[in-house]
Each structure stands twice: as structure tokens, then as C-alpha cells.
C-alpha positions as CSV (number, residue, x, y, z in Angstrom):
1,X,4.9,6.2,-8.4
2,X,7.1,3.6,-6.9
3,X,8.3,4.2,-2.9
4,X,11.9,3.6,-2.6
5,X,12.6,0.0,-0.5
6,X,14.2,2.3,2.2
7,X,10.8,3.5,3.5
8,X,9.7,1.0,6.1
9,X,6.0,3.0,7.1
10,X,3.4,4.5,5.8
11,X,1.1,7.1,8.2
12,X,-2.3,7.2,8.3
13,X,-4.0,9.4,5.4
14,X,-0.1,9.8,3.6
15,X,-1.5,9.6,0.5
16,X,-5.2,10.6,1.0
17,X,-7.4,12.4,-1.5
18,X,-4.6,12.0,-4.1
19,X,-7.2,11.2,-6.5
20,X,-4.2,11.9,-9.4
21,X,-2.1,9.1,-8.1
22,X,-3.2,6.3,-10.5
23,X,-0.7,3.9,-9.4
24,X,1.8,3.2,-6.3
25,X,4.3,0.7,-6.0
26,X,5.0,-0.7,-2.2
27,X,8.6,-1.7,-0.9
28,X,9.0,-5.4,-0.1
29,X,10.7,-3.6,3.5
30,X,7.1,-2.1,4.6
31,X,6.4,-3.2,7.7
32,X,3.4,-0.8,9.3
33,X,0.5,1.1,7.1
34,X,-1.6,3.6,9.0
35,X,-5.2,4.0,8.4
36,X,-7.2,5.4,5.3
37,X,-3.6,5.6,3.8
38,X,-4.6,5.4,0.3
39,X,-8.2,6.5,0.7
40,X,-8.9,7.9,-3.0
41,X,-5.9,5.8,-4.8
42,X,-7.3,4.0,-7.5
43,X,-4.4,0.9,-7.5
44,X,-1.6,0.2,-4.9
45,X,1.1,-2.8,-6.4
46,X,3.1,-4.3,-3.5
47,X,6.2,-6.0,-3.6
48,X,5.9,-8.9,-1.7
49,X,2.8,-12.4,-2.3
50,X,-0.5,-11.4,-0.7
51,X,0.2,-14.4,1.6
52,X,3.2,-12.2,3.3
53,X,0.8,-9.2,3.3
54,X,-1.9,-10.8,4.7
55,X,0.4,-12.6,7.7
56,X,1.9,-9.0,8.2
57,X,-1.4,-8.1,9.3
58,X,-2.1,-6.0,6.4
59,X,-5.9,-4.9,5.8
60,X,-7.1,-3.8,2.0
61,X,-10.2,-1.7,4.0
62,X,-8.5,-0.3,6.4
63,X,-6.0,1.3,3.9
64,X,-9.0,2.5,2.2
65,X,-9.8,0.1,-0.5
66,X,-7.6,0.6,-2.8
67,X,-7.8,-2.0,-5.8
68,X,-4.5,-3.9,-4.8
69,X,-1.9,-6.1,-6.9
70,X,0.4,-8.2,-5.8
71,X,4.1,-8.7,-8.1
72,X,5.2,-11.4,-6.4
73,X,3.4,-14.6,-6.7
């Protein structure tokens, strides 16, 4: 599944319990991510280096540890 780059927030527990949701691609636009909001997603790709998720604050547990990839280097 791949978020179109207009969405600029994910709430908390959005995509919770989807345990059939393999895969999710992140706009480079996201800007806020709400707690436990991929608890139960096995992979979540982001569109942006993991030093511009990291400065945006960004935290892998908090999301609910999701195995994460980053597509741009």
C-alpha cells in the first residue's frame, strides 16, 4: 500500500492490528505520526533518508516497531 504524498498525518493506532498489511509506503510530506500507528505492520518504507526522519523527531518504538526502510539514501 503506498499513502498518496497529499496526506501530511498519520493518527495514533491508523493502521493498528492490520496484521494483512505487509507493506506501507510513507509520503516524503509526513510531518506528525501518532502513537502505536503501525502496531502489528510487519514493514513501513518511507520516502525520505532516515537522517530527515530521525530530525523530524520520528520514533521506530513509538510507531510500534515496525521493521522500517528508508528509499532515499
Amino acid at each position: 500500500m503506498e499513502l498518496p504524498e497529499s496526506i501530511t498525518c498519520i493518527k495514533e493506532n491508523a493502521f493498528r492490528g492490520c496484521i494483512a498489511l505487509e507493506y506501507i509506503v510513507i509520503p516524503s510530506g509526513i510531518a506528525k505520526i501518532g502513537v502505536d500507528a503501525f502496531s502489528g505492520v510487519a514493514k513501513v518504507s518511507f520516502k525520505i533518508s532516515q537522517a530527515e526522519f530521525e530530525s523530524r523527531g520520528f520514533d521506530v518504538n513509538e510507531m510500534g516497531s515496525p521493521e522500517v526502510e528508508y528509499e532515499v539514501q
